[in-house]
N, C-alpha and C positions, 0 to 999 in steps of 0.2 A: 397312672397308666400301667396296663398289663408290660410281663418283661419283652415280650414277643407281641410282632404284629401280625392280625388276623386278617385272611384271605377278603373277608368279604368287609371290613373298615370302611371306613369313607375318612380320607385324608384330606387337608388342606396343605400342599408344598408350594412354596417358593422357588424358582424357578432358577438356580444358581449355575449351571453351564450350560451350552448349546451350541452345534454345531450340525455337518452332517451327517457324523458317523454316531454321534452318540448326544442323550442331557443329561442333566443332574437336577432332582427338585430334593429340596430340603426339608421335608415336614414340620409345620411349625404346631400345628394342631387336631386334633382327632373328630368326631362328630360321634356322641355318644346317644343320641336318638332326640335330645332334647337340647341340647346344648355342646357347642365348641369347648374342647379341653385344650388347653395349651401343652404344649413339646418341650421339654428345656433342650438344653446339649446333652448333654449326660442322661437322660432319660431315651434320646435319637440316637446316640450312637451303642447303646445297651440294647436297642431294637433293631436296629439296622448296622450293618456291616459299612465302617466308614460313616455313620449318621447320614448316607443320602439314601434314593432311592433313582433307580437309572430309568429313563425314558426308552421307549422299544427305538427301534432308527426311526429317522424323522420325525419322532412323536412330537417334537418341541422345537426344529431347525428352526436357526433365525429367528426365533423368537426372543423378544424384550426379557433379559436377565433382572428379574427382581415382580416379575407376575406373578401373579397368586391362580394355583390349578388345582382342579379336585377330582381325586383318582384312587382305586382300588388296586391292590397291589399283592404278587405273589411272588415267592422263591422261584430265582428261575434255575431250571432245569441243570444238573451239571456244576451247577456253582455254588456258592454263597452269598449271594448278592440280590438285593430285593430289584424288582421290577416295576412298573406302575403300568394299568393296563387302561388301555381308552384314557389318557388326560385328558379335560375338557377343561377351558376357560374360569375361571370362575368368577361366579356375577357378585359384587358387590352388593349390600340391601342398604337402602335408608328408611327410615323408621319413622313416619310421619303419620301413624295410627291413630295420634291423639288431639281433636279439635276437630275440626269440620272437612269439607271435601273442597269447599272455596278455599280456606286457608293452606291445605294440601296443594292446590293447584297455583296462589300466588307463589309457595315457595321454591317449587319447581322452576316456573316457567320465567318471576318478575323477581323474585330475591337472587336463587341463587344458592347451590349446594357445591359442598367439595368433597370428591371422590378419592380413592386411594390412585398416590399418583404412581402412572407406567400402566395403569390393571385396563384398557381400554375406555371407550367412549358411551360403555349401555352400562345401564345398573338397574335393580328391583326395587320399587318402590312400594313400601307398605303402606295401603289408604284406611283412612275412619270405613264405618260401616263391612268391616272384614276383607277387603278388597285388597289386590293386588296389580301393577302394572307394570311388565316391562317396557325399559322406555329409552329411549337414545338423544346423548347431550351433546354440546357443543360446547366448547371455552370461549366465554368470552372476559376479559381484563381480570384473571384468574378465579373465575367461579365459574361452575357447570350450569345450563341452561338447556332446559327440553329445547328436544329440536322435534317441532309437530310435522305433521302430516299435510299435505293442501289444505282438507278441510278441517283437519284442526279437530279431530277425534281421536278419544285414548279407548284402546281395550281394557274391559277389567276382566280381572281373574279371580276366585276365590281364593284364601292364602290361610295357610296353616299356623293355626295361631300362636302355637309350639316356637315358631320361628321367632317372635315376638321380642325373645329376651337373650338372643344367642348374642355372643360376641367374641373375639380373641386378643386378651389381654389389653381393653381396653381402648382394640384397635375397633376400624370396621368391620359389622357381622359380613358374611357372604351365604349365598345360596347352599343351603345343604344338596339339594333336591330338585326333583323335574316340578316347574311348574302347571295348576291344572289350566283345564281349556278356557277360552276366552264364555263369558255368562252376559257381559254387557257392554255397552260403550254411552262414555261422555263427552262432552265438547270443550274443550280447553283453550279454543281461543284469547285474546286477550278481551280487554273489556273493550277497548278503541272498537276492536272489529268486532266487537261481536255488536255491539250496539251500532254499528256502522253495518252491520247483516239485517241487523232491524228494519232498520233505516230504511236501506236499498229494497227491501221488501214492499216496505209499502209503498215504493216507488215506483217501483217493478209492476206491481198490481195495474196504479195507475194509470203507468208509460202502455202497458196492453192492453187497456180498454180503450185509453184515446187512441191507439191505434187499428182498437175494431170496431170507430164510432159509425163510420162509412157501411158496415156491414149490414146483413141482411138479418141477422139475430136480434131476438128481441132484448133488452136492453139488458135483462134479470140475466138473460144466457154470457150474453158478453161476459156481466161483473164475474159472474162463477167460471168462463174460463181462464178470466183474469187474474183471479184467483188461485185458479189450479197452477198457470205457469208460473207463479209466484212464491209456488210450494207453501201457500197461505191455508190449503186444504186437507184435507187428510188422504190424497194420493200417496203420498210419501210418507206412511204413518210413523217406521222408525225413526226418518231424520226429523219429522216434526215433533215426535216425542221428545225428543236430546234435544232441540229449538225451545219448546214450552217447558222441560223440568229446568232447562238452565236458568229460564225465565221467571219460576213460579220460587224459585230457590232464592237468586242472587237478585234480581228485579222485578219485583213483587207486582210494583208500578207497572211496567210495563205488558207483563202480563196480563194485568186488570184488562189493560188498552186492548191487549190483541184479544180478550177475549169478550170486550164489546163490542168490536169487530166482526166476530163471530155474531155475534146476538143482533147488529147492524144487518150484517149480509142475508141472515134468516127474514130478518123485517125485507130490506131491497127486492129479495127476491120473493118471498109467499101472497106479499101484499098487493091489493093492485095500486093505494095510496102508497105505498113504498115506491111502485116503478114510477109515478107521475113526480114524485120529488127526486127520483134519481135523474130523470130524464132533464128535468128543471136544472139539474146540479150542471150534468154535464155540459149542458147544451154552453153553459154562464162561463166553466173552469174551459170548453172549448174554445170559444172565442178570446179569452184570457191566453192560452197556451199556442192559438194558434199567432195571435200579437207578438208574444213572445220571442215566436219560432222564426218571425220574421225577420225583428230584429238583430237575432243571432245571427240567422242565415247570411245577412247582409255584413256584420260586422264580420266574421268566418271566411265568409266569400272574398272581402278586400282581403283578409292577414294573407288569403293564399294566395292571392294577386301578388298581393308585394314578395312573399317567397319565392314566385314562380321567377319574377323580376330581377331577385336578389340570382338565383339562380344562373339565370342568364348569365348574368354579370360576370359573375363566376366559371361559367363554360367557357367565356370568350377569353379568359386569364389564362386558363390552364390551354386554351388554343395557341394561344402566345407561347407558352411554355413549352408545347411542343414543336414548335415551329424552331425556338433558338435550340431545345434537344436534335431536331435533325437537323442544322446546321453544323453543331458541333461534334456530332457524329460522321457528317461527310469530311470534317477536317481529320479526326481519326482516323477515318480510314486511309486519306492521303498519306498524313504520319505511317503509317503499315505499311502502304507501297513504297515510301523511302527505305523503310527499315529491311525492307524484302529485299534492296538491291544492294543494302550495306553491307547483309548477311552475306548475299552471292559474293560479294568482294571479298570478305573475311574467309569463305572457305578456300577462292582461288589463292590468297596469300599464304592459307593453314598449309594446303597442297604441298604449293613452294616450300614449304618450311618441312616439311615431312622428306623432300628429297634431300634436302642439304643434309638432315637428322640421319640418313641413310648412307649417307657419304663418309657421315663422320663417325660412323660406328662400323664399317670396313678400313677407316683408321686404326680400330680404338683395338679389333678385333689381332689385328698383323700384330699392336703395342702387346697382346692379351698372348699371343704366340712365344713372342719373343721373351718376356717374362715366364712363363712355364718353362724355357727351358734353361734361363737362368735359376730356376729354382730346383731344376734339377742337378747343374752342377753344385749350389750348394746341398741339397741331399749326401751327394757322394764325399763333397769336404765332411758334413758332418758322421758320416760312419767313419770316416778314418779319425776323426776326434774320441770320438766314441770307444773305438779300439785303444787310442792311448789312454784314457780315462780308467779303461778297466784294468790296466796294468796298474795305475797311481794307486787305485781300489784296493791293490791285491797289497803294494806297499803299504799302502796304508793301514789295513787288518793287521798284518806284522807287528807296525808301530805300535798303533793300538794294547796288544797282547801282550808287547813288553812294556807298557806303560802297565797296563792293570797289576803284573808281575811286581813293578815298583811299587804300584800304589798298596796292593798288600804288605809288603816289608815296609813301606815306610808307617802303615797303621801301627803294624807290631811294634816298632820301635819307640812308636810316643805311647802306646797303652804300656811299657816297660817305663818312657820317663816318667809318668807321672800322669797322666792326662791333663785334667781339666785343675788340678791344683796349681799347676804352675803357669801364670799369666803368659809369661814368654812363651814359652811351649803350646801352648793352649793358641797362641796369636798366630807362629808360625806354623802349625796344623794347620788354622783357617787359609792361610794365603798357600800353602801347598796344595792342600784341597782343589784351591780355585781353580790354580792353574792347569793342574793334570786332570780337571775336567771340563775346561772350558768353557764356566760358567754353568754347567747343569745342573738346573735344583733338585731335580729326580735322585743324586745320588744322593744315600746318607753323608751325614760329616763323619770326621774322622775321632771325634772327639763327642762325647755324650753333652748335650746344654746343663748349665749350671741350674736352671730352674725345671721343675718338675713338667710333663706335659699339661699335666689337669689344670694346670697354674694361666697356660695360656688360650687365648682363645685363637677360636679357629672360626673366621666368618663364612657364612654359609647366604652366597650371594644370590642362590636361587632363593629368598624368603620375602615376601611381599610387606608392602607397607598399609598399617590399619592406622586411624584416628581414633579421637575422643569417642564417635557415635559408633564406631564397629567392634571395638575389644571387648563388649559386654557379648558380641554374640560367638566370637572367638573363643574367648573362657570357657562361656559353654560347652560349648561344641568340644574344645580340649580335655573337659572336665568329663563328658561322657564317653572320651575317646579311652578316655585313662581311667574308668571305674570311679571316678572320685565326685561326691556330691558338688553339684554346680552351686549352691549356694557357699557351701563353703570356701572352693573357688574361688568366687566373687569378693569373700571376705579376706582371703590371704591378700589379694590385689589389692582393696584399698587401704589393709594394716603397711603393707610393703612401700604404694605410693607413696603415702602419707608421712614416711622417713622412722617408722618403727624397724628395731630388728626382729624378725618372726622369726621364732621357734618353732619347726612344725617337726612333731611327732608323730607316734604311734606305726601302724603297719603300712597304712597309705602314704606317710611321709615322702620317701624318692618316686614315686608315681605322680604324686601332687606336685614336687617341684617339677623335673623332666614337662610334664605338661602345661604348666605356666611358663619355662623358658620359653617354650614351641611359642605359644601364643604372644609374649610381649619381647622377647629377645632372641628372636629367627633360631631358640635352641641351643643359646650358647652359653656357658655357664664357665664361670670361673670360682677355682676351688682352691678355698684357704683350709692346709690340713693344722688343724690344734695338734700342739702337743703338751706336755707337762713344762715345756722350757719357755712357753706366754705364759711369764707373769707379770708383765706391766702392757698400758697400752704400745711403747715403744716397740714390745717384742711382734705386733700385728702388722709394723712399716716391713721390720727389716729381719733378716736372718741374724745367728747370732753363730760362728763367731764371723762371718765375711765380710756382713753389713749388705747385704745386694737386697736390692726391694722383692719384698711379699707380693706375691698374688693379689694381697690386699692393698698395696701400693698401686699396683699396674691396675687394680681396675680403678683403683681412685681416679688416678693417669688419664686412664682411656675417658673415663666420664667427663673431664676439664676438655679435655680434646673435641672429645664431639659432643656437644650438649644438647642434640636433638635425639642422640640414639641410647636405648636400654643398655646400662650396664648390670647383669646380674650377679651379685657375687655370693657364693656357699660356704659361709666356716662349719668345714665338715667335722664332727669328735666336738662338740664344744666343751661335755664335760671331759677332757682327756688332758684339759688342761685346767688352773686356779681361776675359772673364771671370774668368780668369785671377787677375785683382786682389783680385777681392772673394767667390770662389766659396767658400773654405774658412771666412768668415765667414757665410755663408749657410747654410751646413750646419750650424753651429754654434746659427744664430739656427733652423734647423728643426727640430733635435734639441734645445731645451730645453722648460722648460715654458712659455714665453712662447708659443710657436706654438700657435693651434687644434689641438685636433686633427682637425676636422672641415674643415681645410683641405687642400687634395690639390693638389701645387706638381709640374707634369710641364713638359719643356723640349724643345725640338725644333730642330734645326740648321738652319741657312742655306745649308751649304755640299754639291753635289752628289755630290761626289769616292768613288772606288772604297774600299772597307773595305779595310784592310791585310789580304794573306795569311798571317801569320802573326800569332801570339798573341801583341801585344807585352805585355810586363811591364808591373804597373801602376804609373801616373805619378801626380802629385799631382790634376790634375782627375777620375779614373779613382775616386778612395777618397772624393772629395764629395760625387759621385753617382752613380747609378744603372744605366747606361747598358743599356738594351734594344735589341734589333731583334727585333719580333714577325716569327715565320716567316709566307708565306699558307699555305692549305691547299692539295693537290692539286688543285683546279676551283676555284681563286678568282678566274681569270677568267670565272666564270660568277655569282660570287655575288652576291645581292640585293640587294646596296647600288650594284654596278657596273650591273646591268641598271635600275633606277628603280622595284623592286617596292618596294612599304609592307610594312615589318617589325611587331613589336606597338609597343604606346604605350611611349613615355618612362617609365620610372621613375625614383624618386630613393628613396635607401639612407637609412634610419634609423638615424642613426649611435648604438653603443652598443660597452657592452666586449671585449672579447674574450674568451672562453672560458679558464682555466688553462691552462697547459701539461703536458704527462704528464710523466715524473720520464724519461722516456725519454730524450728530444727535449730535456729541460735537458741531460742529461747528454750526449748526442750533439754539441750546438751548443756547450757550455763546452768540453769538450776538445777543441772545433775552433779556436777564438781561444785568441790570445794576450796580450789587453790588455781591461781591462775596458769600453771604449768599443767596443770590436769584437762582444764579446759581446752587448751592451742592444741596439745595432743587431739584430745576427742573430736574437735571439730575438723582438725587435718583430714581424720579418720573419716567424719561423712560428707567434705567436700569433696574428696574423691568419691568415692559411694555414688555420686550423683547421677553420671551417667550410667553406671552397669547397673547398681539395685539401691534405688535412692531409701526406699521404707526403711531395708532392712537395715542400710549402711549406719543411718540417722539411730534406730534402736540400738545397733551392735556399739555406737557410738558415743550415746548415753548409759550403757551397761558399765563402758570400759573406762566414763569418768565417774561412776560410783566406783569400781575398782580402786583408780590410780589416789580417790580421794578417800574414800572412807575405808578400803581395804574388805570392803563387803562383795563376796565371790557372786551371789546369790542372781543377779538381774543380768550378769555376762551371758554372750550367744550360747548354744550350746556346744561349739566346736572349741573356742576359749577356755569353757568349764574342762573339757577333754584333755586342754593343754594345759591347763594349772594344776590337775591331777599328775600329768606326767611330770613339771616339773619338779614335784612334791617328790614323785619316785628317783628323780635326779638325784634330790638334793639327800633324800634316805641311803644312796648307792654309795655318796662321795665320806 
C-alpha cells in the first residue's frame, strides 16, 4: 500500500463508532481496479491520522458498529484528519459462477447460503453464463434464503468478470462498484410451484372453455380464447418465454407436452375433423363435469348448512354472555352510587377535621410566641457570657506566652544535659513536652528521635488498593511516568516478589525505585543506610553500640504485623560497607520461610564508576543477588516525573498467591538449572511474572537458572546483563 491515501481510492471500512455528532470507519482494505488489498494496523495508521477515517455528520448515525462501507475519502479542510465522502452500504458477493443456473438457483433459494454477519439482508449474486443478480434474503434456522417476488422472477444483470476473484483476507469479496442495468429475467420459483403453475394452466384452459360451452362462438374460437386466458398463447410473449425456457432447461418432458399442445391446438382449430372431435370431446368431459359439479354443489351446500347452524348456536351463547355482562354492569353501577355517598360522608368528616386542625394551630401559634421571647432572654444571657469569656481569652494568651517562655528555657536546659543520650532525661523531656502542650502532635519534641527519619515510614492514606489483575497496568503506567522502560519495570517486580534481593544500578536507578514504591507501596520506602561498621548479618538487626532495632528490623516488624500490605525496604551505600562478609547469608536468610513474603529487600550502590565493557563471569556477590540496570526510554528526558507533572495517586499491591505454573514454563526453567536451589529461585521468578508479562517472565526466568547454575552470563535479560556489568565495576572499585 502507497504511504498516503489517494483522493479518488475506493476504500472498504468497517464501521467502528457512531453516533449523532460524529463515526469512525476503519479501513480494512483498498480496491486496486482488479482486486481487494488488505490494510494491516500499521500500514492504517501510517495513512491515516489515528488509523480511522471520520464520517461527515450523520453519515453512519445509528448504524450497526461492525458493517462493512465503501467510500472515497479526502483531507478535510483545516485539519489533519481524513474524511470519507458519500458512504454507501456495502453489498456483499457470493460467487456461484461455476455449474449451471438450476444448481445456482437451488443454492440460493432450497440449500441456503451464509452471509457476513451485522452487513444487512441483500447481497450480489454471481450466476453461470456471465450474469449477475441482486437479491434479498431472509434467515431462516441460521442460513440466508432468497426472499422472491409474487411471481417468482429474478433480474439479471451483466457482471464484470474482473469481480470473479476479489476477496479480503480470505473473508467475503464485496461489491467494488455500480452495478449494470437489468438485460433479462428468470423465474425461480420452486419446483412444487412451478409444476403446480403447470398444472393450474392446463386447468385454467379447461375450467374457461367449459365455461364458454353455452356460448355462441364457434367451438375452435372458444379453445383459442381459452387459451389466451390461460396465458397458454403467445399474448404474453415475455412471461411465456421464462414459462417455456424454464421448461425446455429443467423439464424437458414437460415441454415436449405443452408443446404438443401447441401442435393439438393448430389441428382443433385449422381442421374441420379437428372441430367434430373437439366437439365430441367436450360434449362427453361436459356431462362428466357437469355430474361432478353436482355432487359437489350438494356436498358444499350441506357443510354450509351445518356452519350456518353451528353459527347460530354460537350467536345465541355469546347472547347469554351479554345479557349476564349487563346484569353485572347494573350491579356496578349501584356499587358507584354507594360509593358516591361514602365519598360525600368522608369530605363532611375531612371538613370537621380541618376546623379542629385550625384550632389547634392558633394554640400552637400563642406556644410559638411565647418561646421566641424566651429565646430572646436567652440571647441577652448569652452576650453577657460572651463578654466573660473574652476576658478568660485575654488571661488565657498571658498564660499561654509564659508557658512557651518556659517551654523554651526548658528545651535549652536538656539540649545542655545531654539530650537523647541519657534515658532518664530523654523520658522526662517526653512527659514535659506533653504536658505544656496539651497533647498537640503539631509541636516538635523536645528532643531529636534516636532513629533517622528515612528509617520510618510515613503512610500515605490517600493511596488506593490494586490486585493481582491490575499492578501489571500500574507498572506501566509508573514506569512511563518516570522515564524508565516498562519491561524492565515488570522485571524488577517479579525479581523483588519472588524474595530476590535486587540490585538496581546505573543512572535510572532512584527513578526506577521512587516509581515501583508509587505503584506496589502507596510510596513508601524505608531506608537502611550501609556503613563500613555491617560486617556481620547481626549488624543489619541492630545498631551498634545501643542495640536499638535497624530500619531493617522495623520493616521486618511492620511486614509480621500486616501481611497483606507491601513492605518496601532500601539498603542504600551497599558497597559502603563489607558486603561481601555477610551477603551470601542474607540471601540465604531471604530465601527461606522465615522472611515475609510481603517484604520486598532492593539495594542500590554508593559507588559512581563506568559498567565494565564486557560480560564478566559471574562472581560470588553476582549469584546473591539480583543485579538490574533499568534501561530509560527513548524521551525520558522529557518524562513526567523529570519535568514536575503529578502522575495518578499512590497505590499499594494486595499481596496474594501467585497463579500455577503451566507444565510448559516448569519444563523450560528445570532443564535450564542445574541444582535444585537454582531451580525454586527461577521458578519463584516466573510465577510471579504471570500476571504482569508471563513470556518474558518464563525467558527472564530460564536465563537466570543458567546463570545461578552454570555461571554462563550469556542468555540473561538484557537489563540483568547491565546489572552484572555494574556489579563487576563494584566489585573493581572495592
Amino acid at each position: 500500500m502507497s504511504n498516503m491515501a489517494g483522493d479518488n481510492d475506493v476504500w472498504l471500512g468497517q464501521l467502528d463508532k457512531a453516533n449523532n455528532l460524529y463515526s469512525h470507519f476503519k479501513p480494512v482494505a483498498r480496491f486496486t481496479g482488479s482486486s481487494w488489498d488488505s490494510v494491516s494496523e500499521p500500514e492504517r495508521r501510517k495513512a491515516f491520522n489515528k488509523g480511522v477515517v471520520y464520517g461527515e455528520k450523520n453519515a453512519a448515525s445509528h448504524q450497526r458498529v461492525g458493517t462493512y462501507w465503501l467510500f472515497r475519502c479526502h483531507v478535510e479542510s483545516g485539519s489533519d484528519r481524513w474524511v470519507a465522502k458519500d458512504p454507501e452500504r456495502a453489498l456483499p458477493m457470493l460467487n456461484l459462477s461455476k455449474g449451471s443456473m438450476a444448481q445456482a438457483r437451488r443454492t440460493l433459494c432450497e440449500t441456503g447460503v451464509v452471509l457476513p454477519e451485522g452487513n444487512g439482508n441483500s447481497a450480489v449474486a454471481l450466476l453461470p453464463e456471465g450474469y449477475c443478480a441482486l437479491l434479498k434474503f431472509e434467515l431462516r434456522q441460521g442460513k440466508w434464503y432468497v426472499k422472491l417476488p409474487t411471481d417468482g422472477s429474478v433480474e439479471l444483470r451483466p457482471v464484470d468478470q474482473s469481480w470473479l476473484g476479489i476477496g479480503v483476507d480470505g473473508g467475503p469479496p464485496f461489491l467494488p462498484g455500480k452495478l449494470a442495468e437489468v438485460v433479462t429475467r428468470v423465474t425461480w420459483v420452486s419446483d412444487g410451484d412451478f409444476l403446480a403453475s403447470v398444472v393450474d394452466r392446463y386447468r385454467g384452459a379447461l375450467s374457461s372453455y367449459l365455461a364458454m360451452i353455452r356460448g355462441t362462438d364457434a367451438p375452435h374460437r372458444r379453445l383459442h380464447r381459452a387459451l389466451h386466458e390461460a396465458n397458454l398463447t403467445a399474448s404474453s410473449a415475455e412471461e411465456l418465454q421464462l414459462f417455456v425456457e424454464r421448461l425446455r432447461v429443467e423439464w424437458s418432458d414437460t415441454a415436449r407436452s405443452l408443446e404438443a399442445l401447441g401442435s393439438m391446438t393448430a389441428l382443433l382449430i385449422d381442421t374441420d375433423e379437428g372441430k367434430r372431435l373437439l366437439e365430441t370431446a367436450i360434449e362427453h368431459r361436459t356431462r362428466e363435469v357437469i355430474s361432478s359439479m353436482e355432487s359437489k354443489l350438494k356436498s358444499e351446500i350441506s357443510i354450509r348448512l351445518a356452519g350456518r347452524e353451528k353459527e347460530l348456536v354460537e350467536l345465541n351463547e355469546k347472547l347469554g354472555d351479554v345479557s349476564r355482562d349487563l346484569k353485572l354492569g347494573t350491579g356496578a353501577l349501584e356499587a358507584l352510587h354507594r360509593d358516591r355517598e361514602k365519598a360525600n360522608a368522608d369530605i363532611k368528616q375531612v371538613k370537621e377535621d380541618v376546623g379542629a386542625a385550625q384550632t389547634l394551630l392558633d394554640e400552637r401559634q400563642r406556644d410559638l410566641d411565647e418561646v421566641e421571647a424566651r429565646i430572646a432572654d436567652l440571647l441577652r444571657e448569652r452576650a453577657l457570657i460572651e463578654e466573660g469569656n473574652s476576658a478568660a481569652d485575654s488571661k488565657l494568651q498571658a498564660l499561654r506566652a509564659s508557658l512557651v517562655n518556659f517551654s523554651d528555657g526548658a528545651r535549652r536546659v536538656f539540649e545542655v544535659a545531654g539530650g537523647a543520650d541519657h534515658e532518664a532525661v530523654g523520658a522526662l523531656a517526653t512527659r514535659l513536652q506533653a504536658l505544656l502542650n496539651g497533647g498537640e502532635k503539631s509541636v516538635p519534641p523536645f528532643l531529636p528521635n534516636s532513629l533517622p527519619p528515612w528509617a520510618l515510614a510515613i503512610d500515605n492514606a490517600a493511596c488506593e488498593i490494586v490486585d493481582a489483575r491490575q499492578i501489571g497496568n500500574r507498572l506501566i503506567h509508573e514506569a512511563q511516568w518516570a522515564g524508565v522502560s516498562s519491561e524492565d519495570m515488570l522485571l524488577l517486580d517479579a525479581f523483588a516478589r519472588s524474595g530476590e534481593m535486587v540490585l538496581l544500578a546505573g543512572p535510572m536507578a532512584d527513578s526506577c525505585l521512587r516509581a515501583y514504591s508509587r505503584a506496589v507501596a502507596g510510596g513508601v520506602i524505608r531506608v537502611h543506610a550501609a556503613d563500613p561498621s555491617v560486617i556481620g548479618l547481626d549488624d543489619l538487626w541492630r545498631t551498634s553500640p545501643t542495640g536499638r532495632p535497624t530500619a531493617f528490623a522495623l520493616a521486618w516488624h511492620r511486614a509480621h504485623q500486616v501481611p497483606s500490605e507491601v513492605v518496601l525496604l532500601c539498603i542504600r551505600d551497599l558497597d559502603a560497607a563489607p558486603f561481601r562478609l555477610w551477603l551470601s547469608s542474607l540471601q540465604a536468610v531471604l530465601d527461606s520461610a522465615q522472611r515475609p513474603r510481603n517484604l520486598l529487600v532492593i539495594a542500590l550502590p554508593s559507588a559512581r564508576t563506568e559498567d565494565a565493557q564486557e560480560l564478566p563471569p559471574a562472581s560470588d556477590p553476582a549469584r546473591y543477588l539480583a543485579a538490574l540496570a533499568p534501561r530509560p526510554l527513548a524521551d525520558a528526558a522529557r518524562s513526567d516525573d523529570i519535568m514536575g507533572s503529578a502522575g495518578a495517586a499512590p497505590t499499594r499491591w494486595l499481596v496474594s498467591d501467585p497463579p500455577p505454573l503451566s507444565r510448559q514454563t516448569l519444563q523450560l526453567v528445570a532443564k535450564r538449572g542445574r541444582d535444585t536451589a537454582a531451580i525454586r529461585r527461577a521458578l519463584r521468578v516466573a510465577a510471579v511474572g504471570i500476571n504482569t508479562a508471563e513470556v518474558m517472565a518464563r525467558d527472564a526466568a530460564a536465563g537466570w537458572a543458567d546463570f545461578l547454575s552454570e555461571a554462563d552470563p550469556s542468555s540473561l535479560h538484557e537489563a540483568l546483563k547491565l546489572g552484572l556489568r555494574a556489579v563487576a565495576s563494584l566489585r573493581s572499585t572495592r
